[in-house]
C-alpha positions as a LaTeX table, in Angstrom:
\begin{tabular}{lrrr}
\hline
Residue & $x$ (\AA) & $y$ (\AA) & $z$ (\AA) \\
\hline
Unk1 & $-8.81$ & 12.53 & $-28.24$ \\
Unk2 & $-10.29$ & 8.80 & $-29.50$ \\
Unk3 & $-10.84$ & 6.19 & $-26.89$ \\
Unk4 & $-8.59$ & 3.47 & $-27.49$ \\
Unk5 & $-10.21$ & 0.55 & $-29.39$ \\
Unk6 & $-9.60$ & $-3.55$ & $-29.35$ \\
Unk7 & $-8.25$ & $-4.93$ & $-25.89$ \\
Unk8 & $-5.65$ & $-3.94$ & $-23.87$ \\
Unk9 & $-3.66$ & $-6.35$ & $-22.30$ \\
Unk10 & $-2.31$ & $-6.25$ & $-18.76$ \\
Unk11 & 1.36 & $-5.63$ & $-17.21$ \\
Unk12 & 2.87 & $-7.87$ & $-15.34$ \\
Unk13 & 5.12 & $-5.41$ & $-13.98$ \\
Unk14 & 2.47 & $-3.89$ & $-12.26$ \\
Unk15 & 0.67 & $-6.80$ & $-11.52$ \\
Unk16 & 4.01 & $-7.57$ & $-9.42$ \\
Unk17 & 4.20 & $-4.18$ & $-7.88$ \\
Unk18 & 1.59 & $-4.44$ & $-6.78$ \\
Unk19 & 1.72 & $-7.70$ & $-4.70$ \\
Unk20 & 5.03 & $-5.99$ & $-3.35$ \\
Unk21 & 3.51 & $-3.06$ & $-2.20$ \\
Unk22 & 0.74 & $-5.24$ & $-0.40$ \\
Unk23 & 3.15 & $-7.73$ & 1.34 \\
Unk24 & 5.18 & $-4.79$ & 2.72 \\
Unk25 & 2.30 & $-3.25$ & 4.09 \\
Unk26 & 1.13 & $-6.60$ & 5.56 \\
Unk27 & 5.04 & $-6.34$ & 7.46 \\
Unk28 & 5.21 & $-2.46$ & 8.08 \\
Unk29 & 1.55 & $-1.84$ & 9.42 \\
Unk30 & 2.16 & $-4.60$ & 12.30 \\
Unk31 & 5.34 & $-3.31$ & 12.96 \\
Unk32 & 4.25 & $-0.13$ & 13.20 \\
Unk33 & 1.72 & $-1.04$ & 15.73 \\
Unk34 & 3.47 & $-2.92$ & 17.93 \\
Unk35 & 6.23 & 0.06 & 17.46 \\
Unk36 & 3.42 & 2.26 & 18.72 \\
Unk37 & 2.67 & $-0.38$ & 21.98 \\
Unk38 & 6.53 & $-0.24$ & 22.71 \\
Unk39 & 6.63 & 3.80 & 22.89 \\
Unk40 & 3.87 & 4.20 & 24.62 \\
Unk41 & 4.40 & 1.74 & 27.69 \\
Unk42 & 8.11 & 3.76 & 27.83 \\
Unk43 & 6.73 & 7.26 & 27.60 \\
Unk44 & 3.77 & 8.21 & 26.21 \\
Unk45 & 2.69 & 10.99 & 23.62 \\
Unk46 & 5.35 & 13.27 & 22.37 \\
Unk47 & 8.42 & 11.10 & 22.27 \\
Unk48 & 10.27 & 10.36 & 19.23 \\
Unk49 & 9.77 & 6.88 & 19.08 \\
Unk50 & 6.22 & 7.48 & 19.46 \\
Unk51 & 6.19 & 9.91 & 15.89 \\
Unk52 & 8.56 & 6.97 & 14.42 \\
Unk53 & 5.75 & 4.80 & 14.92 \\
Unk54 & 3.31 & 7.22 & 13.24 \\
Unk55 & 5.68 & 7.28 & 10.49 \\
Unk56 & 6.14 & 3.53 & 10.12 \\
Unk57 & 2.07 & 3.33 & 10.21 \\
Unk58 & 1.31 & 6.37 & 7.65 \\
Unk59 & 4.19 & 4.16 & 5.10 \\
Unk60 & 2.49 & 1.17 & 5.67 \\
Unk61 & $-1.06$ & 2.74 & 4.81 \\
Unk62 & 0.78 & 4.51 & 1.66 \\
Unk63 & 2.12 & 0.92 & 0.24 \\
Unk64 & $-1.49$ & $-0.64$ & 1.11 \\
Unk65 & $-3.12$ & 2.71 & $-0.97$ \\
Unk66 & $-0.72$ & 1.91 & $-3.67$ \\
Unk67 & $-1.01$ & $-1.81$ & $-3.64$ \\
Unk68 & $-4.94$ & $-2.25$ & $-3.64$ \\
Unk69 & $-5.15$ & 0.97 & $-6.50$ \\
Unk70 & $-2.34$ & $-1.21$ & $-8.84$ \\
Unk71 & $-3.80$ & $-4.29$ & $-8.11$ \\
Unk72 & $-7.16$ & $-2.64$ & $-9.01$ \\
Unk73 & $-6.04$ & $-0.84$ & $-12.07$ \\
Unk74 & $-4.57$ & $-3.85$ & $-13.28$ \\
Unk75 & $-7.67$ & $-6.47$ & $-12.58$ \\
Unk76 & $-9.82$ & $-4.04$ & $-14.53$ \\
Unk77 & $-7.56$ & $-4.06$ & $-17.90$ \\
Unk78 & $-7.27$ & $-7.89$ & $-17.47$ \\
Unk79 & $-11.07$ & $-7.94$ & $-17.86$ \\
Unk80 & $-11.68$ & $-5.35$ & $-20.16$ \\
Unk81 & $-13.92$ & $-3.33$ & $-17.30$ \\
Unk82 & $-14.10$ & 0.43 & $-19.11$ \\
Unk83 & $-14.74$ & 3.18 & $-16.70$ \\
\hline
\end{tabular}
């Protein structure tokens, strides 16, 4: 299988995915968080609010994961950066 040669040029479609999948991350990881505070001040370990916030949180960390890896991807066709 030959490399392919001459540049490549970038995708603004996930370029823009990207940026979506950071700025919900930047909204569900706080949430999360303070969705963790809440359930433990009302009951502690083992409720189901409490594993709703571990949900929220583990989302949040996927969409940040998914965001920085696009956005990464993306940056290093822009520049021509061959791994």
């Amino acid at each position: 299988m030959a490399k392919a040669s001459g540049p490549q040029r970038g995708s603004p479609t996930r370029y823009i995915v990207a940026m979506v999948a950071l700025l919900g991350a930047m909204v569900t990881l706080p949430a999360g968080f303070i969705q963790m505070i809440v359930a433990l001040q009302r009951g502690g370990y083992g409720t189901t609010s409490n594993t709703l916030a571990f949900v929220t949180m583990a989302f949040g960390g996927a969409l940040l994961g998914v965001g920085i890896a696009l956005l990464i991807w993306e940056i290093s066709i822009r520049n021509n950066i061959r791994h």
